[in-house]
N, C-alpha and C positions, 0 to 999 in steps of 0.2 A: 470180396477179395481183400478189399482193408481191413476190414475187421478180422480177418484170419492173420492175415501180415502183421497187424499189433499183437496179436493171441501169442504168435509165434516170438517176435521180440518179447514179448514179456516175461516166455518161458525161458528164453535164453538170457535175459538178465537175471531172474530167480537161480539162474541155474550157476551161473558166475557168480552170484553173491554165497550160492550155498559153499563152492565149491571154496571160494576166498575165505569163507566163515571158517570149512575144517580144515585148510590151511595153517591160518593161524594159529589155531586150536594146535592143532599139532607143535607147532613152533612154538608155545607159550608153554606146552609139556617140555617139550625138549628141553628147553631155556631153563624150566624149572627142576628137573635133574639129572642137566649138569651141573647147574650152580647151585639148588639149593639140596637138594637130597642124597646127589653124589658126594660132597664133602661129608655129609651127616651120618653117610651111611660108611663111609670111610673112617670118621671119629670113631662109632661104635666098635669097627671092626679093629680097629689098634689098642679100644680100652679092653676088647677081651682075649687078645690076641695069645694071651698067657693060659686063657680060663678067667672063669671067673672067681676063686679063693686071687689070685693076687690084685683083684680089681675091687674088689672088697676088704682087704689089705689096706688099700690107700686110706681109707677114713679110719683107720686103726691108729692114724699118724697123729700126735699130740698138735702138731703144726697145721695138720688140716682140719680137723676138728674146730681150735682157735679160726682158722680163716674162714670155716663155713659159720660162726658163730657171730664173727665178725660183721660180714656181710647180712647177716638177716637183720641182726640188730643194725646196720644201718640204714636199711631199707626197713626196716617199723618207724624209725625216726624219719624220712628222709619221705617217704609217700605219703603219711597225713601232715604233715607239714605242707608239703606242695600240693596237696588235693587242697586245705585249705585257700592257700595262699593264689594257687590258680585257680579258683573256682571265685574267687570274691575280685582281683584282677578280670577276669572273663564279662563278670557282671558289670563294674564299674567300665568296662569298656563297650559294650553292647547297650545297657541303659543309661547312660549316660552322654550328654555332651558336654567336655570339657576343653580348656588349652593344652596344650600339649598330649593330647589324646595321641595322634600318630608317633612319636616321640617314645612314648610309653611302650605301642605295641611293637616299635623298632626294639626296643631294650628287650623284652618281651622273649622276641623272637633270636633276639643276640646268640644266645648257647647253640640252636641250631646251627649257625654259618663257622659260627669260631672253633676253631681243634681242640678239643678237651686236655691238649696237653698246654694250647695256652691260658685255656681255664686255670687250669691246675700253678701253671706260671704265676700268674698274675697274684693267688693266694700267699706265694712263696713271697714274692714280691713286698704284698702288706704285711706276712707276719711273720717271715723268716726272721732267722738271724740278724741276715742285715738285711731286713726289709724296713717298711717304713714304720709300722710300729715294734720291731724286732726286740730293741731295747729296754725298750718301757714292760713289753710281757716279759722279757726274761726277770727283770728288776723286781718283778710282783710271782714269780714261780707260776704265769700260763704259760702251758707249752698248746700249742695249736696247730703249727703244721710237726710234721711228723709225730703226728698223735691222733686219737679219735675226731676232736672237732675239725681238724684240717679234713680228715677224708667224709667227716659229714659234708662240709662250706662245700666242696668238691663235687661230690654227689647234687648235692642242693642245687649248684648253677645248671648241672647239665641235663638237669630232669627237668627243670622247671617247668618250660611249655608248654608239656604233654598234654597236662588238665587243660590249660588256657586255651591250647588250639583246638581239643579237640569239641570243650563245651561251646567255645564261641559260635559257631553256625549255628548249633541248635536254637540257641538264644536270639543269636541276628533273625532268625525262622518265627520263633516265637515272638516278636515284636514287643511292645510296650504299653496295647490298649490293656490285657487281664492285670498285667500290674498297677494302673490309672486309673483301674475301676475299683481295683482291690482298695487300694487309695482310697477312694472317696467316697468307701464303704465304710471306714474306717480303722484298717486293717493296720499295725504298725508292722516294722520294716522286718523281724522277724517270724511274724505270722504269714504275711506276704512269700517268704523267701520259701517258707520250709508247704507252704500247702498250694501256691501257683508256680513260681520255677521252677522247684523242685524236683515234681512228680514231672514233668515237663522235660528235665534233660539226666534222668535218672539213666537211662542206657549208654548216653553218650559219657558222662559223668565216669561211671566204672570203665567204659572201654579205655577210656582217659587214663584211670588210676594204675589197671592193668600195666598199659604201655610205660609208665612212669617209674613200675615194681620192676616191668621186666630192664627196663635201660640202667633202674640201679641197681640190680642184680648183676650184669655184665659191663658196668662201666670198670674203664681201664686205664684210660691216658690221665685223666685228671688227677685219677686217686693214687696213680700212679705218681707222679712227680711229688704229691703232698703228703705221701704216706710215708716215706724213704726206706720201705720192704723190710719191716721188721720181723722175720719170722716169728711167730707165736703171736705179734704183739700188732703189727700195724697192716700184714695182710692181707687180703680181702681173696675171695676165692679165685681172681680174674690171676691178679697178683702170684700168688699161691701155683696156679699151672704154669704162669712163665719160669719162676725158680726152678718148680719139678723138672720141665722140661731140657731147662739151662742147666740142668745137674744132669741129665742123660736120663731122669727114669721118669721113661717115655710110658708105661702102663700105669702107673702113676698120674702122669698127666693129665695123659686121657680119658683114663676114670673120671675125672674130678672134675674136667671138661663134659664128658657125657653127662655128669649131673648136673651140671647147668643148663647144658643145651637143653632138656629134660622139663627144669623147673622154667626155664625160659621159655619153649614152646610149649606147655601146659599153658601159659601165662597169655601168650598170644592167641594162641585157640580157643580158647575162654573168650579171649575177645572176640576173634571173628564167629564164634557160636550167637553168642548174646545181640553181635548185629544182627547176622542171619537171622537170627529167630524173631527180634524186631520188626526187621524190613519186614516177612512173612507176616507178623499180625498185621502190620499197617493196610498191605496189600489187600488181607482178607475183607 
């Protein structure tokens, strides 16, 4: 008789877990579009709401052409710089024990919490006009904010982490015996890098890079306040839709909008491919 009376509870907890499991399943699709596929699929539907000759139209525009031209070329600058620069940060943070180690990963982490529009401030701040070196570059012919380097600095602050956070687990995961042995094999610090950590956080590394292409690809607020919306000259694609829009040509818009969304989610799905198919080998 007990042992049926467990049998029987047990099926009735399998059967509440099952049923809470496709619960939430359902409620994680819902959540997913409305919020993320019903705008998406709304985007598309106003960039072709003409057809598509006037949505094809839009890149015939001297100005968006400049803005899509703009934004690539800042994101080839703007991603191996911070793949660099995060990936040897990540390292000096994981192998390493130093002073101000936490301090570092506070800064570090800084871009995520702060608004990219006071990212974008703070540049105005040191190289405006009358900012704190304002004087001194006008005095010598650099111009820096409203110009190309202002919306590089711009992009730079707010991509930073990407590489940093996402290589750092991997690294924390992999410890520091294969590079102490590498060591004391004789390996210098370059040989070390490129044939034991390396191979070691190669998946996380590009998801990293991904994430960092796709956030300078559609950043807006920073490069916004440091660009000062030049058409032809200082807008970036994100840029570029607000005008169209703020002009009323709204097919326009959203053309130029679907082509980011576009290059953005290629961008992210790439990434979550490349985990997917990691975690699967590991598993096997």
């Amino acid at each position: 008789m007990s042992g049926a009376i467990d049998s029987g509870a047990l099926d009735t907890r399998s059967g509440i877990r099952t049923a809470s499991g496709l619960a939430l399943t359902i409620a994680a699709w819902a959540i997913a579009l409305v919020f993320l596929l019903l705008p998406i699929a709304s985007l598309f539907t106003e960039a072709f709401r003409k057809g598509l000759g006037p949505a094809l139209a839009t890149f015939a525009d001297a100005d968006v052409r400049s803005a899509l031209w703009l934004t690539a070329l800042v994101a080839v600058i703007v991603v191996p710089v911070n793949t660099v620069c995060g990936l040897f940060a990540a390292y000096a943070l994981t192998k390493f024990d130093f002073p101000g180690r936490a301090a570092l990963l506070v800064l570090i982490e800084l871009p995520l919490s702060v608004s990219p529009v006071v990212a974008g401030l703070v540049w105005v701040l040191l190289f405006g006009a009358h900012g704190w070196f304002g004087s001194w570059l006008a005095a010598h012919g650099i111009r820096i904010v409203f110009a190309l380097p202002g919306i590089l600095l711009a992009t730079l602050f707010v991509t930073f982490p990407f590489v940093t956070r996402t290589v750092m687990p991997v690294m924390e995961a992999q410890g520091r015996e294969q590079e102490e042995a590498a060591t004391m094999l004789g390996a210098g610090f370059l040989k070390l890098f490129l044939r034991v950590t390396l191979p070691e956080i190669r998946v996380a590394l590009i998801s990293g890079v991904l994430l960092c292409t796709a956030r300078a690809l559609g950043e807006f607020g920073a490069v916004s306040v440091v660009s000062g919306h030049i058409p032809g000259q200082t807008e970036t694609v994100p840029l570029r839709i607000e005008t169209l829009y703020n002009d009323y040509e709204t097919v326009a818009a959203f053309s130029l909008a679907a082509l980011l969304a576009i290059v953005s989610g290629l961008t992210v799905g790439l990434r979550g491919f490349l985990d997917w198919r990691h975690s699967r080998n590991t598993t096997l």
